[in-house]
C-alpha positions in Angstrom: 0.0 0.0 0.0 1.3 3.5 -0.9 0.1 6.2 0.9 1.0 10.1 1.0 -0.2 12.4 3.6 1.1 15.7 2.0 -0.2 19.4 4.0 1.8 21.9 1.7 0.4 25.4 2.1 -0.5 27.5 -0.5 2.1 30.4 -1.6 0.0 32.8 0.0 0.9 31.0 3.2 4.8 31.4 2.6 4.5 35.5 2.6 3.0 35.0 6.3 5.3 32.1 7.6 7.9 31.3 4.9 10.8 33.5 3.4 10.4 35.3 0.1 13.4 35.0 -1.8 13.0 36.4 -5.7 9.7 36.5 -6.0 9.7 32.6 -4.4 8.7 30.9 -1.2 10.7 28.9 0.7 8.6 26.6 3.2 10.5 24.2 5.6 9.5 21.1 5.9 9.3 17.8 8.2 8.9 14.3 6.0 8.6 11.0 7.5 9.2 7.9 5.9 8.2 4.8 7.2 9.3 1.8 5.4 7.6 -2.1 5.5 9.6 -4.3 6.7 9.8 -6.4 3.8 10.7 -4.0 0.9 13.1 -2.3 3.8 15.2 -5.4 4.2 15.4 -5.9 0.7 16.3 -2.4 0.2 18.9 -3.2 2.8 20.6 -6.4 1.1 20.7 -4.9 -2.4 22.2 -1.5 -1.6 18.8 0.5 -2.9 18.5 2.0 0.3 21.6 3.5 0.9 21.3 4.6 -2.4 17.9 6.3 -2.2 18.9 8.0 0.7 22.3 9.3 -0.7 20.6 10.7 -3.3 17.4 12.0 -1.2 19.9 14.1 0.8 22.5 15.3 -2.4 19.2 16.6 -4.0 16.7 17.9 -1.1 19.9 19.2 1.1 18.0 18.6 4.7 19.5 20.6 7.6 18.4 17.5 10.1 18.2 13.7 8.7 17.4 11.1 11.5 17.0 7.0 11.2 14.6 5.6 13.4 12.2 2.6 14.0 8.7 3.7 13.8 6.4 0.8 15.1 9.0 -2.3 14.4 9.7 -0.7 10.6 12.7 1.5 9.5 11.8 5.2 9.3 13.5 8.5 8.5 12.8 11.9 9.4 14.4 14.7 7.4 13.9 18.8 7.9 14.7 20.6 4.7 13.8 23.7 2.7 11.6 23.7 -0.7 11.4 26.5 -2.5 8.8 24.5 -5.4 6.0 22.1 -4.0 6.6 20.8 -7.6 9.7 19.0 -6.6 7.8 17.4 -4.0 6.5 14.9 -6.4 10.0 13.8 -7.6 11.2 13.1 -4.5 8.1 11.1 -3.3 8.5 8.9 -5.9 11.8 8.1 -5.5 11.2 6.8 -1.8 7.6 5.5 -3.4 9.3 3.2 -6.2 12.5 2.0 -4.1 10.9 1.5 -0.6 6.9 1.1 -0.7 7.5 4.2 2.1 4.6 5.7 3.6 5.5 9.4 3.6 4.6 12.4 6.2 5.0 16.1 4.5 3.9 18.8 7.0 5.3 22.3 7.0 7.2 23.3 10.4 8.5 26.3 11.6 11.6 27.4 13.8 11.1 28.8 17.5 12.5 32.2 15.8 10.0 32.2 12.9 7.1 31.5 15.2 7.8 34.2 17.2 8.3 36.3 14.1 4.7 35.6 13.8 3.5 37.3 17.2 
């Protein structure tokens, strides 16, 4: 079963929370990846994984990236910035197609930007 739970805001959200940089928003955002166990120690054996996460974290650039178990399965966390909600889709399907993942997209803001907010 693949399954996406995605809350990306609209642009008119990034003028209130994100930064504007040339005329584009930049959101930050949490993903977690939960992985079945089955594809995940497949994944493991044949390298895949190691690959998909290499090249996850060369193209997203997170400033946090955390391996985890999440109910008795591998899971990841990453923080990073996304300046195109389009991109999005490119980098779910990569973890779609070589883990089966279950991903979690919600944006998050720093203790700074939320009180830039008050």
């Amino acid at each position: 079963m693949i399954r996406i739970v995605t809350h990306f805001p609209k642009l008119s959200y990034c003028s209130s929370i994100g930064k504007e940089t040339a005329k584009r928003c930049i959101v930050r955002l949490l993903m977690e990846i939960v992985i079945p166990v089955e594809k995940g120690n497949a994944a493991a054996s044949d390298g895949s994984m190691q690959k998909v996460f290499d090249d996850f974290v060369a193209d997203s650039t997170p400033e946090a990236a955390y391996f985890f178990l999440r109910e008795g399965k591998r899971a990841a966390l990453f923080v990073f910035e996304e300046k195109n909600p389009k991109n999005l889709v490119a980098h779910n399907e990569r973890l779609f197609v070589a883990l089966d993942a279950e991903i979690h997209i919600q944006p998050v803001l720093s203790h700074q930007e939320l009180n830039q907010q008050f």
